[in-house]
mmJSON file of the N, C-alpha and C atoms, coordinates in Angstrom:
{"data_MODEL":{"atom_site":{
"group_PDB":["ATOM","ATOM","ATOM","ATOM","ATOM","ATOM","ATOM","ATOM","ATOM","ATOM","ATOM","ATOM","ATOM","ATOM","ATOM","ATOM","ATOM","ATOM","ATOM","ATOM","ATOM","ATOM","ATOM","ATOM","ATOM","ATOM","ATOM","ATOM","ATOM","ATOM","ATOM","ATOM","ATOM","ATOM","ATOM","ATOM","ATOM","ATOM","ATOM","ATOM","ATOM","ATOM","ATOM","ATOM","ATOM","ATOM","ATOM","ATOM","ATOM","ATOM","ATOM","ATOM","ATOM","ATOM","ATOM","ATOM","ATOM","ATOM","ATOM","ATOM","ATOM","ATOM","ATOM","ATOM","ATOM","ATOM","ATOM","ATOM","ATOM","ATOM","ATOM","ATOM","ATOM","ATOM","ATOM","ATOM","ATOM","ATOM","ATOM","ATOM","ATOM","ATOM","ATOM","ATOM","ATOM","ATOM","ATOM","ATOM","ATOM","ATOM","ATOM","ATOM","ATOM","ATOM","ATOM","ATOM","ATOM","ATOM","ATOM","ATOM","ATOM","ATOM","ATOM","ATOM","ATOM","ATOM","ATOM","ATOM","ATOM","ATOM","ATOM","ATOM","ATOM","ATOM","ATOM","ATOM","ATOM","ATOM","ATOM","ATOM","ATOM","ATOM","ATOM","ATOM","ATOM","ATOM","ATOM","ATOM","ATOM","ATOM","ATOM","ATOM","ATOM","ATOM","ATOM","ATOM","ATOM","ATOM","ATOM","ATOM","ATOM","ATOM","ATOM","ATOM","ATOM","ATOM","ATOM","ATOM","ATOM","ATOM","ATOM","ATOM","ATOM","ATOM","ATOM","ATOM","ATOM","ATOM","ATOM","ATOM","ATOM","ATOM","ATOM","ATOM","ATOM","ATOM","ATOM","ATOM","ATOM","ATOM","ATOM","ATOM","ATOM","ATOM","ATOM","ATOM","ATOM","ATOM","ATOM","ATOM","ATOM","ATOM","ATOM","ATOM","ATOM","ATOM","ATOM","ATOM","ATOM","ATOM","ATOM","ATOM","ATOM","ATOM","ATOM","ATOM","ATOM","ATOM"],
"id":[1,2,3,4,5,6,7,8,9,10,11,12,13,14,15,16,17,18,19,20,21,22,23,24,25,26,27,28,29,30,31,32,33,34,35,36,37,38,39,40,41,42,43,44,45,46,47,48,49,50,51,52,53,54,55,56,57,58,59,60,61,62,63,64,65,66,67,68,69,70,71,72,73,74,75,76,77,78,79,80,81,82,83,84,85,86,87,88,89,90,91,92,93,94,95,96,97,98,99,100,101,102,103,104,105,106,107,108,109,110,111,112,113,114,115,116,117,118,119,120,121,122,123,124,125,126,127,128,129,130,131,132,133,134,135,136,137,138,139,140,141,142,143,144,145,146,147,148,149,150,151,152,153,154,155,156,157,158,159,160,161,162,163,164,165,166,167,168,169,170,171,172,173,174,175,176,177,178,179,180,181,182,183,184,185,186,187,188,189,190,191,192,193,194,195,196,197,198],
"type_symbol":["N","C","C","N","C","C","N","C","C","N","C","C","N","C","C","N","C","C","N","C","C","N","C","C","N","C","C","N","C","C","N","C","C","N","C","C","N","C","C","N","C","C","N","C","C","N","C","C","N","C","C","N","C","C","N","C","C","N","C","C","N","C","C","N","C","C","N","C","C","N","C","C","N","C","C","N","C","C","N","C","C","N","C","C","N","C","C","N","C","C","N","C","C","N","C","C","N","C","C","N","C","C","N","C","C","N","C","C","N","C","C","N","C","C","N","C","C","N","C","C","N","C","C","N","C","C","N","C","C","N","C","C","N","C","C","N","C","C","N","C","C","N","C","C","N","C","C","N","C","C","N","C","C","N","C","C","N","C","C","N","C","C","N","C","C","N","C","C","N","C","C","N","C","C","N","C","C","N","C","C","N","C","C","N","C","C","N","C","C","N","C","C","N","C","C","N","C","C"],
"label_atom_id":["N","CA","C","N","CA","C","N","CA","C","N","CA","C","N","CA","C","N","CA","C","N","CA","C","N","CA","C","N","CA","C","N","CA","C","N","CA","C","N","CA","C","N","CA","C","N","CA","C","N","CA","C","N","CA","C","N","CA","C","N","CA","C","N","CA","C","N","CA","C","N","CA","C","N","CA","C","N","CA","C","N","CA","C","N","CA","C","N","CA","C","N","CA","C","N","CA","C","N","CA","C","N","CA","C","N","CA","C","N","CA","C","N","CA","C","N","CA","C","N","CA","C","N","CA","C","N","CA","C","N","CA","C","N","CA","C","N","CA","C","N","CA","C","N","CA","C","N","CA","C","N","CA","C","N","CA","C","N","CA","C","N","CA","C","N","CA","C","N","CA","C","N","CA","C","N","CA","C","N","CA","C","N","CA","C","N","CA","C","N","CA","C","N","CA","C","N","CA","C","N","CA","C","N","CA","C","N","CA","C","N","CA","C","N","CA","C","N","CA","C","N","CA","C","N","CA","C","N","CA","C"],
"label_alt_id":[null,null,null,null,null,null,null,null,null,null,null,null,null,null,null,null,null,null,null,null,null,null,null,null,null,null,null,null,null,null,null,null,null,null,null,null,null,null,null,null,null,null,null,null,null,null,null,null,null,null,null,null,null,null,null,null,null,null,null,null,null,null,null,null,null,null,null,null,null,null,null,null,null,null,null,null,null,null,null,null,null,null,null,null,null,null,null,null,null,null,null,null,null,null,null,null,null,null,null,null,null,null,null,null,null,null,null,null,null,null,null,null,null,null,null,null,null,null,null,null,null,null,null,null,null,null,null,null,null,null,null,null,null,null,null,null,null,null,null,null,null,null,null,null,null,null,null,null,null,null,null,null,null,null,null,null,null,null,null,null,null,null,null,null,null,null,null,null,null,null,null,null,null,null,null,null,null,null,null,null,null,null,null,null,null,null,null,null,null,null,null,null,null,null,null,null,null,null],
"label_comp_id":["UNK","UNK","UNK","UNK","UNK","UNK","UNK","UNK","UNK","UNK","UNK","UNK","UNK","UNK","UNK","UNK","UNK","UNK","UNK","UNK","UNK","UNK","UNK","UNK","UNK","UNK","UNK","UNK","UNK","UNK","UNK","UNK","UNK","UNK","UNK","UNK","UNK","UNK","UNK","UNK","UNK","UNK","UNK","UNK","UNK","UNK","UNK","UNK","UNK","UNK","UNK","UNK","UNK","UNK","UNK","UNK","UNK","UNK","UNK","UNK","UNK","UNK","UNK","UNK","UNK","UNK","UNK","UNK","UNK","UNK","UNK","UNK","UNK","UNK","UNK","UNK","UNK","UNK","UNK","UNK","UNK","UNK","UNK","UNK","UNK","UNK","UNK","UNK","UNK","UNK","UNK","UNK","UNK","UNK","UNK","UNK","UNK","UNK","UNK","UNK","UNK","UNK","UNK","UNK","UNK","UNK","UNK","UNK","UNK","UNK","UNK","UNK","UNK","UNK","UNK","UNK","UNK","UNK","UNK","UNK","UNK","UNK","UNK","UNK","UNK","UNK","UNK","UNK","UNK","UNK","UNK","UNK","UNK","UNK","UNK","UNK","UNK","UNK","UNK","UNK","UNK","UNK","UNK","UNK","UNK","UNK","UNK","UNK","UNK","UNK","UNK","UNK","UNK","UNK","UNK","UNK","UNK","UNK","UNK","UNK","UNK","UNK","UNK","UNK","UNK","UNK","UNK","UNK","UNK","UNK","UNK","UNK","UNK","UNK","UNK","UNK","UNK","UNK","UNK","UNK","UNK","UNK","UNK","UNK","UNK","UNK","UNK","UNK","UNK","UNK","UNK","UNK","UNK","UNK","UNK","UNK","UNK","UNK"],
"label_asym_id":["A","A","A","A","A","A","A","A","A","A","A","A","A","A","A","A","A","A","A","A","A","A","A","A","A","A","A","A","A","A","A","A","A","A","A","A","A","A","A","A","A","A","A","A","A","A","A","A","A","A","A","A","A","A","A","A","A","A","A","A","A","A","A","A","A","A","A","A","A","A","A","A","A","A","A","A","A","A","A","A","A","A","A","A","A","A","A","A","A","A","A","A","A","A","A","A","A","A","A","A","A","A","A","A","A","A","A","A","A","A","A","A","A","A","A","A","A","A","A","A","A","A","A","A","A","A","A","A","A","A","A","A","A","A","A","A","A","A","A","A","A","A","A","A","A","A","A","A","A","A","A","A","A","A","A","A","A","A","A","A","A","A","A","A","A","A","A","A","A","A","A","A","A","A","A","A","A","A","A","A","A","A","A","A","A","A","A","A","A","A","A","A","A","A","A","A","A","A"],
"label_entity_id":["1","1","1","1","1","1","1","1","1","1","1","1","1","1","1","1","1","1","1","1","1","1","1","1","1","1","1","1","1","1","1","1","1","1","1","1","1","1","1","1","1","1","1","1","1","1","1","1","1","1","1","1","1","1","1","1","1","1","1","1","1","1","1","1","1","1","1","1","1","1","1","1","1","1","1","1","1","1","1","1","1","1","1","1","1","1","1","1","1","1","1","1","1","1","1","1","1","1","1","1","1","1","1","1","1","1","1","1","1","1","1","1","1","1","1","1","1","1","1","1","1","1","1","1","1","1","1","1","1","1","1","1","1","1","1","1","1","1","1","1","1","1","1","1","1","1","1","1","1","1","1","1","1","1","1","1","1","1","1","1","1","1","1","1","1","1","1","1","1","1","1","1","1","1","1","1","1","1","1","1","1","1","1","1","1","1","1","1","1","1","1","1","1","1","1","1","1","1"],
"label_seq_id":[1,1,1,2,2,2,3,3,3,4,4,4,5,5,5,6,6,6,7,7,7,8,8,8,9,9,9,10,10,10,11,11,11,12,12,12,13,13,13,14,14,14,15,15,15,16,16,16,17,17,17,18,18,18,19,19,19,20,20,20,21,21,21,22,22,22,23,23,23,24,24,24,25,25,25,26,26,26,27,27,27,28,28,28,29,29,29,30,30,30,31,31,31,32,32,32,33,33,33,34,34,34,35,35,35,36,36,36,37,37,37,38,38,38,39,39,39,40,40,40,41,41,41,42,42,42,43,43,43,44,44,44,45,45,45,46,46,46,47,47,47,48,48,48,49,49,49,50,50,50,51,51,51,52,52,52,53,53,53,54,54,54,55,55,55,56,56,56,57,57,57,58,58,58,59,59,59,60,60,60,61,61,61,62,62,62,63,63,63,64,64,64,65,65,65,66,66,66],
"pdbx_PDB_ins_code":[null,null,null,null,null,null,null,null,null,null,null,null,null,null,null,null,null,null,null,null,null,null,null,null,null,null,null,null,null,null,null,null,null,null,null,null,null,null,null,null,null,null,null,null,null,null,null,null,null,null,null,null,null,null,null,null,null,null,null,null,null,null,null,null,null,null,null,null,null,null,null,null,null,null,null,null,null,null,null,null,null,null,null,null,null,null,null,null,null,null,null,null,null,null,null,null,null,null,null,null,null,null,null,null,null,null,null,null,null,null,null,null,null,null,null,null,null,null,null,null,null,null,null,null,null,null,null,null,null,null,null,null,null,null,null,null,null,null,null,null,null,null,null,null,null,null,null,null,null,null,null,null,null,null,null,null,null,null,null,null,null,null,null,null,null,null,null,null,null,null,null,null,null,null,null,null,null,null,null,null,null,null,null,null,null,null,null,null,null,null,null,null,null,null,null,null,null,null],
"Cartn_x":[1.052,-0.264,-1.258,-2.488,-3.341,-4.394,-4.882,-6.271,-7.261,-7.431,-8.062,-8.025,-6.564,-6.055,-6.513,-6.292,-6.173,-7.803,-8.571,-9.789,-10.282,-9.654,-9.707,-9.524,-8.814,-7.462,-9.192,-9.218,-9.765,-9.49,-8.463,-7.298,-7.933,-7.468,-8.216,-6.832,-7.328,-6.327,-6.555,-6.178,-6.452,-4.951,-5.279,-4.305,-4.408,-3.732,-3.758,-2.503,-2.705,-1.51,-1.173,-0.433,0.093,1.052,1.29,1.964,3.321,4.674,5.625,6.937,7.157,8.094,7.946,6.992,6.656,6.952,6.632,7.067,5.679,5.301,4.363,4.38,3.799,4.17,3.014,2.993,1.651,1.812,0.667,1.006,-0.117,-0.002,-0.821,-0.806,-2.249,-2.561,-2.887,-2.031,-3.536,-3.299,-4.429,-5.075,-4.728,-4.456,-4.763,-3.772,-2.46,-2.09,-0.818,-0.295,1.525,2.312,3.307,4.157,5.35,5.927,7.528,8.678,9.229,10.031,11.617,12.32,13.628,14.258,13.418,14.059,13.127,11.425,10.879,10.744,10.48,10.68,9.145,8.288,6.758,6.315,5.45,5.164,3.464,2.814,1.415,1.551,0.639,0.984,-0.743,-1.113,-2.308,-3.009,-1.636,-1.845,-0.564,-0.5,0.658,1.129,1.524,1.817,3.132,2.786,3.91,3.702,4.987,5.02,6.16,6.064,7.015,6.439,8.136,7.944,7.889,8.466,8.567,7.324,7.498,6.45,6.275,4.405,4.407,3.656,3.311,2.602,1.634,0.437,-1.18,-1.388,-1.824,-2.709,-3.414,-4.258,-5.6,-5.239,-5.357,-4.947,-6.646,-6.37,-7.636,-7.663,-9.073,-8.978,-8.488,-8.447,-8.03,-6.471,-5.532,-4.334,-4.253,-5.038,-4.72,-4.376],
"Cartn_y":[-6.097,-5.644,-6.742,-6.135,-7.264,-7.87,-9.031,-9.108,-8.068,-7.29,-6.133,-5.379,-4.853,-3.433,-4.001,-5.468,-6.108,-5.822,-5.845,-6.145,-4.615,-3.629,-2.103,-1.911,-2.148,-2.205,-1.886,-1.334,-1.157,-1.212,-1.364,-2.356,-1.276,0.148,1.177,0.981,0.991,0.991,2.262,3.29,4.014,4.105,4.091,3.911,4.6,5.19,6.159,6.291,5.957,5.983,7.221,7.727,9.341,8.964,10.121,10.16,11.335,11.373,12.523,12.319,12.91,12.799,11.815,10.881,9.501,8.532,8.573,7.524,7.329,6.348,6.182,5.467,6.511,5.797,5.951,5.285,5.048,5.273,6.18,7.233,6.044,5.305,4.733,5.041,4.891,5.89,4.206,3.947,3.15,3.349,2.619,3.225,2.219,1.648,0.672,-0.45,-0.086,-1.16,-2.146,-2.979,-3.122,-2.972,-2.192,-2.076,-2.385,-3.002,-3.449,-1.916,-1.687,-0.869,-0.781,-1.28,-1.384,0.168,0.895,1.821,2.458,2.113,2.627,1.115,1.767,0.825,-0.017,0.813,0.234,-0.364,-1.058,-2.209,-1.619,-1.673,-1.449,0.541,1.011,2.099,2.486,3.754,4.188,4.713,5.226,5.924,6.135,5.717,6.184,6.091,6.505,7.253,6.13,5.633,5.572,5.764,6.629,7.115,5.671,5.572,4.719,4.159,3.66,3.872,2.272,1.477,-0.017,-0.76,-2.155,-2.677,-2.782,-2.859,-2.878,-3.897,-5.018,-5.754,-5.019,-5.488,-4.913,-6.178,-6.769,-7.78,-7.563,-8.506,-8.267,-9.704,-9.861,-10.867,-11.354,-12.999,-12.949,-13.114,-12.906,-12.731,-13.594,-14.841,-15.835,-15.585,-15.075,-14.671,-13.872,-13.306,-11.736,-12.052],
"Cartn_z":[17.456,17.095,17.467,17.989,18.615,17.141,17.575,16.788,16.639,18.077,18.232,16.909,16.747,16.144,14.468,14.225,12.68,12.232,13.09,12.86,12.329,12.908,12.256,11.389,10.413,9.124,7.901,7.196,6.29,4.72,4.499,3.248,2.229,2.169,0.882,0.039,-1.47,-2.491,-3.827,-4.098,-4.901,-6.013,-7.332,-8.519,-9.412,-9.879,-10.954,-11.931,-13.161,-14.306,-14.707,-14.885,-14.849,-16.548,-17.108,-17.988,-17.85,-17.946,-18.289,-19.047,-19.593,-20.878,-21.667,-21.905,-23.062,-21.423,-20.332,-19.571,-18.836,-18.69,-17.599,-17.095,-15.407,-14.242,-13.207,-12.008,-11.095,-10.261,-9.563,-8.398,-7.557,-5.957,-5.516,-4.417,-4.147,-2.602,-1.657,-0.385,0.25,1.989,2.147,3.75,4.409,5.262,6.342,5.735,5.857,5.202,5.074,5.14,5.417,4.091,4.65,3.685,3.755,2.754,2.875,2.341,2.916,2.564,3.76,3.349,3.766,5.193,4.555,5.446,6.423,6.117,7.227,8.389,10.039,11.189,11.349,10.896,11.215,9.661,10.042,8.409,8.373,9.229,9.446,9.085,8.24,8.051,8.033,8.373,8.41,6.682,6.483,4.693,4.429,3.103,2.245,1.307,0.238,-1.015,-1.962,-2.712,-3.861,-5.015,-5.765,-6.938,-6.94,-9.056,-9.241,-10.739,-10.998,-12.462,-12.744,-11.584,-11.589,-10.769,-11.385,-10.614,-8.826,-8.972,-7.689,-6.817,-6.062,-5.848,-4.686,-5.025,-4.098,-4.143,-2.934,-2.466,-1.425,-1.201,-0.163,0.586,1.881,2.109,2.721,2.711,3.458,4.346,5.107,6.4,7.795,6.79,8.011,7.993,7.384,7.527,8.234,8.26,9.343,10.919],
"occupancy":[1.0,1.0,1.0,1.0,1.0,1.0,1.0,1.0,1.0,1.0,1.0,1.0,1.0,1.0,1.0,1.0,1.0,1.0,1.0,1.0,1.0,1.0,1.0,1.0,1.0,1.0,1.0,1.0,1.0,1.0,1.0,1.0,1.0,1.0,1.0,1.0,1.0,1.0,1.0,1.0,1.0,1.0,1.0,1.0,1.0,1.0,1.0,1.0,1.0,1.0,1.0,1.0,1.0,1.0,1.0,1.0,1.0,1.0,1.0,1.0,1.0,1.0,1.0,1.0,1.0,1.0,1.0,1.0,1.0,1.0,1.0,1.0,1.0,1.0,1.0,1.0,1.0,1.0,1.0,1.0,1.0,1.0,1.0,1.0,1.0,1.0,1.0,1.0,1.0,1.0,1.0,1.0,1.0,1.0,1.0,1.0,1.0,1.0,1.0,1.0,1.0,1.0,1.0,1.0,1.0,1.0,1.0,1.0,1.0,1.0,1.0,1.0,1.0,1.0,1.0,1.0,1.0,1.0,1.0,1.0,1.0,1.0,1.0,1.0,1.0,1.0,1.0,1.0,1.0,1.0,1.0,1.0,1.0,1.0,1.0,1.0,1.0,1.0,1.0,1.0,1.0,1.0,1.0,1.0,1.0,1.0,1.0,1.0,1.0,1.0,1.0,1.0,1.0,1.0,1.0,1.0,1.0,1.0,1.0,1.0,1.0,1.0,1.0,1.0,1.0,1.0,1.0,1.0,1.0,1.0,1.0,1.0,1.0,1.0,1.0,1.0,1.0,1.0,1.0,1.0,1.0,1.0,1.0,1.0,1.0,1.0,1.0,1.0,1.0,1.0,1.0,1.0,1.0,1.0,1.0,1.0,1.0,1.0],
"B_iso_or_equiv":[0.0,0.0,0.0,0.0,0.0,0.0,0.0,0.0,0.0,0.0,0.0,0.0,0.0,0.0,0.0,0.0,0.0,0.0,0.0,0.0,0.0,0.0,0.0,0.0,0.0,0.0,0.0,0.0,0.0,0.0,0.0,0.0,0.0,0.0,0.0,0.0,0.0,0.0,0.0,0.0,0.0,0.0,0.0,0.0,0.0,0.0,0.0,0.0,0.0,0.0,0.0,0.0,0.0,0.0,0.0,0.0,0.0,0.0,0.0,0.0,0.0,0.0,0.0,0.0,0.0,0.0,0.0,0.0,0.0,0.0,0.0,0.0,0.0,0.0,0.0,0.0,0.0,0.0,0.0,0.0,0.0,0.0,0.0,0.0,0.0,0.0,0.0,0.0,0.0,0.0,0.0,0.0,0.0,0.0,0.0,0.0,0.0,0.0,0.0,0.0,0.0,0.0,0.0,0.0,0.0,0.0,0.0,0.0,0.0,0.0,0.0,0.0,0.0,0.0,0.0,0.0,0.0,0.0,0.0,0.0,0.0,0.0,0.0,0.0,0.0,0.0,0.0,0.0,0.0,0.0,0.0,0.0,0.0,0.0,0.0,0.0,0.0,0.0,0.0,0.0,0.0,0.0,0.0,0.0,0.0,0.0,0.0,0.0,0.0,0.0,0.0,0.0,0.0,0.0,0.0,0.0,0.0,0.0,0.0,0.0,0.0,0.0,0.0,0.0,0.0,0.0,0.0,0.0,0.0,0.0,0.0,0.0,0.0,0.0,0.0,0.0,0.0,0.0,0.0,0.0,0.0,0.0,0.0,0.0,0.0,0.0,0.0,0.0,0.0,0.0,0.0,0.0,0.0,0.0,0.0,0.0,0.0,0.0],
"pdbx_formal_charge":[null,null,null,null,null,null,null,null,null,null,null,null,null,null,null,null,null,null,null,null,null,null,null,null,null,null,null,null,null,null,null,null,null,null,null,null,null,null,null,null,null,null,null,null,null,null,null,null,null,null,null,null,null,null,null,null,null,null,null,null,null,null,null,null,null,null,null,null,null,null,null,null,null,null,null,null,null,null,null,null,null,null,null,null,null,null,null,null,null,null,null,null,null,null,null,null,null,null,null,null,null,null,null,null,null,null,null,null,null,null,null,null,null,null,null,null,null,null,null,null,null,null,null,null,null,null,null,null,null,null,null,null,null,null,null,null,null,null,null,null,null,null,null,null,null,null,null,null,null,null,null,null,null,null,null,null,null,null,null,null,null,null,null,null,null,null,null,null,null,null,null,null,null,null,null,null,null,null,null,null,null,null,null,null,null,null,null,null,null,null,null,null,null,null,null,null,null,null],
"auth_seq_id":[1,1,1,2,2,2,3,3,3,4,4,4,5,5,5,6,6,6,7,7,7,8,8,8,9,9,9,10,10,10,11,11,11,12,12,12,13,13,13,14,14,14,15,15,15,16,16,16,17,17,17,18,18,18,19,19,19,20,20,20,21,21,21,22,22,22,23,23,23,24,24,24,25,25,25,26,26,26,27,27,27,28,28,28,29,29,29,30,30,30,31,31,31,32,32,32,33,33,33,34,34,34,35,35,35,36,36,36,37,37,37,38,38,38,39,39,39,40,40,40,41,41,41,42,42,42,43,43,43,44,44,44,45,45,45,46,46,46,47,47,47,48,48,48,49,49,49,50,50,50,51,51,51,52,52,52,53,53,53,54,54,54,55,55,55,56,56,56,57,57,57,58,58,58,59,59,59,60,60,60,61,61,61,62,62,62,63,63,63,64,64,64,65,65,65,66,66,66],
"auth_comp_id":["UNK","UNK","UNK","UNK","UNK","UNK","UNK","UNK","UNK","UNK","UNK","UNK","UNK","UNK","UNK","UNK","UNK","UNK","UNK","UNK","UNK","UNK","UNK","UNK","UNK","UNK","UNK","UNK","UNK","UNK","UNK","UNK","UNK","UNK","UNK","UNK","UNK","UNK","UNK","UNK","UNK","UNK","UNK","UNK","UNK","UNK","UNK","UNK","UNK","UNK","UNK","UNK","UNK","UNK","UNK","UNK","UNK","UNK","UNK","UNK","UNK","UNK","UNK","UNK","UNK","UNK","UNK","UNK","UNK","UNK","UNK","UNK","UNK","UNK","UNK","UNK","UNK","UNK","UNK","UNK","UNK","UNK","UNK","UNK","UNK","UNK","UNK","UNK","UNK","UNK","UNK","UNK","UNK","UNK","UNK","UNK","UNK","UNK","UNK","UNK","UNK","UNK","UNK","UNK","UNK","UNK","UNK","UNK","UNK","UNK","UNK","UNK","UNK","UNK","UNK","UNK","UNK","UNK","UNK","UNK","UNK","UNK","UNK","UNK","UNK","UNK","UNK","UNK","UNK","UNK","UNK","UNK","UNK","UNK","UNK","UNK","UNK","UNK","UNK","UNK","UNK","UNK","UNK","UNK","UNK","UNK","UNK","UNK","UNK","UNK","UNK","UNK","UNK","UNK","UNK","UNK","UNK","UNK","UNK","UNK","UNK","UNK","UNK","UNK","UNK","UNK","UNK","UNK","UNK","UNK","UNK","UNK","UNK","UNK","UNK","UNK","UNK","UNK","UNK","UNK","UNK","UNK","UNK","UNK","UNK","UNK","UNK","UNK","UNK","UNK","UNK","UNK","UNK","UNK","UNK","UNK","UNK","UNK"],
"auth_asym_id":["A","A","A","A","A","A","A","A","A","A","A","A","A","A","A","A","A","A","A","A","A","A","A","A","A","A","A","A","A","A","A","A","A","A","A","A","A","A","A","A","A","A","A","A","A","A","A","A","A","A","A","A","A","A","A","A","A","A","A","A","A","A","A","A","A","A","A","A","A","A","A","A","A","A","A","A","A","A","A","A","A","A","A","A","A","A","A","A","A","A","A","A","A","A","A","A","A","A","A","A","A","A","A","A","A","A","A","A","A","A","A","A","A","A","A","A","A","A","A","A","A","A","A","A","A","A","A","A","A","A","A","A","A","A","A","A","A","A","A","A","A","A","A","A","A","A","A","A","A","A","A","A","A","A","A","A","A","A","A","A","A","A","A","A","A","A","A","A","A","A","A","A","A","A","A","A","A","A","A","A","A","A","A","A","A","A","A","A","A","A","A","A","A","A","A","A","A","A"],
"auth_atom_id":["N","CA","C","N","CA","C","N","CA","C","N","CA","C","N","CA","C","N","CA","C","N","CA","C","N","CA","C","N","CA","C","N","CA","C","N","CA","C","N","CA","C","N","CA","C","N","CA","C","N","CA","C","N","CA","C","N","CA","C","N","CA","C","N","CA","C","N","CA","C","N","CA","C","N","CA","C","N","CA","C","N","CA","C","N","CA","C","N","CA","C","N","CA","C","N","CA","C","N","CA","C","N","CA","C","N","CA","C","N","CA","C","N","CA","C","N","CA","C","N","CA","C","N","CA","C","N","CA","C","N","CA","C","N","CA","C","N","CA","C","N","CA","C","N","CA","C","N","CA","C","N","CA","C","N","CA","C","N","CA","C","N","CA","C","N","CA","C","N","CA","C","N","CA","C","N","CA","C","N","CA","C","N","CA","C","N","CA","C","N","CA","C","N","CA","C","N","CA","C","N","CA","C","N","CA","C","N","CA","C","N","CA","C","N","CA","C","N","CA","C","N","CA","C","N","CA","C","N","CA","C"],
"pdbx_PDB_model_num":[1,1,1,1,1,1,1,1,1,1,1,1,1,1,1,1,1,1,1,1,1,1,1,1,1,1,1,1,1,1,1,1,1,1,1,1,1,1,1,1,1,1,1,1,1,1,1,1,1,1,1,1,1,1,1,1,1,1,1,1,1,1,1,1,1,1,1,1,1,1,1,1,1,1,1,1,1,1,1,1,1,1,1,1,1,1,1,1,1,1,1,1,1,1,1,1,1,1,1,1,1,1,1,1,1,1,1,1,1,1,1,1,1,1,1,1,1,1,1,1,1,1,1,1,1,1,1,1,1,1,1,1,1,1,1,1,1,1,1,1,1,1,1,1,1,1,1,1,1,1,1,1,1,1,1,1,1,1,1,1,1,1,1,1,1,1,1,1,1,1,1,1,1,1,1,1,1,1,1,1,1,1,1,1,1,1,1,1,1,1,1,1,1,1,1,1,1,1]
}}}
């Protein structure tokens, strides 16, 4: 991925605490963003979705990391 493409990235984070059967858990939406996940091949993801009942780390990195 170039500097080009990083400079696009718009880092959206949306969170929401949900409640079902006495358990609550957090449905999180985000845009532009890397994700660690063991089984998908691409890390840079445009949008995407986790439900989950365990913790989750969101960070913003800054920009000179990028």
């Amino acid at each position: 991925m170039s500097a080009e493409d990083l400079e696009r990235y718009e880092n959206e984070v949306e969170m929401e605490a949900r409640g079902e059967g006495g358990r609550t858990y957090f449905e999180i939406r985000l845009g532009d963003a890397w994700v660690w996940d063991m089984y998908r091949p691409a890390r840079f993801v445009s949008s995407v979705r986790v439900v989950t009942f365990k913790d989750v780390n969101v960070e913003e990195l800054p920009e000179k990391e990028l």
